[in-house]
N, C-alpha and C positions, 0 to 999 in steps of 0.2 A: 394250202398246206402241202408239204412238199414231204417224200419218203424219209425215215430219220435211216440211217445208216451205223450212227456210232453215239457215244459218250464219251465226255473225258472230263476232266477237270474239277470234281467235287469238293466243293468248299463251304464253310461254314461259320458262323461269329454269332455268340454270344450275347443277346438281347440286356445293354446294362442300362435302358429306361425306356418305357413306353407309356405315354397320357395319350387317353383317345384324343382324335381331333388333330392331334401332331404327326410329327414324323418321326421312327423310333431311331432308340440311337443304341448303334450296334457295339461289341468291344473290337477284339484286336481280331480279325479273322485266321482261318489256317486251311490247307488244302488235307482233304480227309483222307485219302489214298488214291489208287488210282481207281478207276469206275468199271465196274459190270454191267450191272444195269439198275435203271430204277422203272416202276409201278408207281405211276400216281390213280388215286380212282377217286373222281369229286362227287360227295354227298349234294344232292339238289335236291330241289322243294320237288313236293309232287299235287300241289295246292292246284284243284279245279274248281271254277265257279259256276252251277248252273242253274237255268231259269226256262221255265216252259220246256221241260224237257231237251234243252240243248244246250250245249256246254257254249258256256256266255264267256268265260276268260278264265285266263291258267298264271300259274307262276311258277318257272323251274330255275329260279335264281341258286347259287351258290351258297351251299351251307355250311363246309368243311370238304377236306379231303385227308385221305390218308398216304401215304408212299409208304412202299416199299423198296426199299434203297440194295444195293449189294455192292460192298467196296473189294478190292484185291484184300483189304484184312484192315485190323485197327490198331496204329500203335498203342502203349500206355495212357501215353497224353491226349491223343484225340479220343479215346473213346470215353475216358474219364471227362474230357470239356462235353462232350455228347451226350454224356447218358448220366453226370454229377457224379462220378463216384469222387470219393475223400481219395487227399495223397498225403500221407506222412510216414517216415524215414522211409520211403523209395515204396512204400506199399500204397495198394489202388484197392479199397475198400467199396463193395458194391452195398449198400445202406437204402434204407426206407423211405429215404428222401425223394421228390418227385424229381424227377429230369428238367433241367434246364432250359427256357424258353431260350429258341436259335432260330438265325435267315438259316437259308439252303440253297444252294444252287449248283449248277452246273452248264455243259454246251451241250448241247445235240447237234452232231452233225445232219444235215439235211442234203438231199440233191433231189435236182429238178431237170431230167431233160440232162445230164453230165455235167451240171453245173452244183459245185457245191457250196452252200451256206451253213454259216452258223448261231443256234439261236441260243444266245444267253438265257437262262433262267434262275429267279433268283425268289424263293418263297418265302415270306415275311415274318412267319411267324411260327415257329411246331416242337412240339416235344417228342425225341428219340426215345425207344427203347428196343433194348433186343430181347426176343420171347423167347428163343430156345438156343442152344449151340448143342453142335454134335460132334463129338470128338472119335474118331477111331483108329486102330492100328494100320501100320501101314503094310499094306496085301502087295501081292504081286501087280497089277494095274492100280497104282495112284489114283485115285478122286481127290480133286483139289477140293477145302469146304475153306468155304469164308461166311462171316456171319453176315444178315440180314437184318439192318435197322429198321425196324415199324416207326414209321413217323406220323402225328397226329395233327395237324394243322389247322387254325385258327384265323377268322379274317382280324384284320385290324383296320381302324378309322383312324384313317391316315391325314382327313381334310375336313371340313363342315359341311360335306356334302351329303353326309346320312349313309352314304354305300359303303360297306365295308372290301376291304382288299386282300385276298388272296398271295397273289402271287404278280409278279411284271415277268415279262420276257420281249428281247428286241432279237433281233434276225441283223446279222453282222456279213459281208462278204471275205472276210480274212479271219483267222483263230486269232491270229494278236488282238488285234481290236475287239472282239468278243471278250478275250483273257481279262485285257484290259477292263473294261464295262464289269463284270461281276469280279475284279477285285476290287473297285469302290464300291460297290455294292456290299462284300464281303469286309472291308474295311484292312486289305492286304496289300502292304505299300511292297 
């Protein structure tokens, strides 16, 4: 594993079918803004087995994760495809309705030794919300505020293999070809 040094490229689409077992099938992707940073933190098992007093075998498999996202800010339309709000005659109605199943991803830049890489990632399945926003006047020294999307994530069975899946990520050595890679993934021609 190699230092990250940056983010860029947050993008995201649209979950418009998933049957376990398959492979899901995303909509039209879009780039989210540009990127801050993100907080991913994975929920794991904590399942130990013991016998004669000493611990016989464990399982710290993958249970969920959560991200915390932070974009330069959200236009109308993406934070609406993100978090389901309604749009009628040009108004963005924030409503009861659950948030919308979406991929996610982004690059991390990496370096190792002055050599830099880039790893695509792209997480399969999660639902955004934003918990709070803070609005205030503007003082003599600026504070920039951008909101933060909580994101909830979900594995999916993607094969007949029984293992559910999280997230993919590949490690790239140019940004184009990374770009490339999470926009099929994204579904962004």
């Amino acid at each position: 594993m190699n230092a990250n040094v940056g983010m860029q490229y947050p993008v995201y689409s649209p979950v418009t079918a998933y049957v376990p077992g398959t492979s899901i099938t995303y909509g039209t992707g879009a780039v989210v803004a540009e990127a801050v940073s993100a907080s991913v933190s994975w929920e794991r098992a904590d399942g130990r087995f013991y016998g004669d007093d000493v611990q016989l075998d464990s399982d710290n498999g993958v249970l969920g994760y959560t991200i915390d996202f932070e974009p330069t800010g959200l236009s109308d339309t993406v934070r609406a495809g993100l978090l389901g709000e309604t749009v009628a005659s040009s108004e963005y109605t924030i409503n009861s309705g659950s948030a919308p199943d979406v991929g996610f991803g982004y690059i991390r830049v990496m370096r190792n030794k002055g050599t830099t890489s880039y790893e695509g990632w792209w997480y399969h399945k999660l639902k955004f919300a934003v918990s709070s926003e803070e609005t205030r006047t503007k003082e003599r020294n600026i504070e920039w505020r951008v909101p933060t999307l909580n994101g909830v994530g979900d594995g999916v069975s993607l094969d007949s293999s029984g293992k559910l899946a999280f997230a993919v990520h590949k490690t790239f050595s140019d940004f184009s070809t990374a770009k490339t890679w999470l926009n099929g993934k994204a579904g962004i021609s």
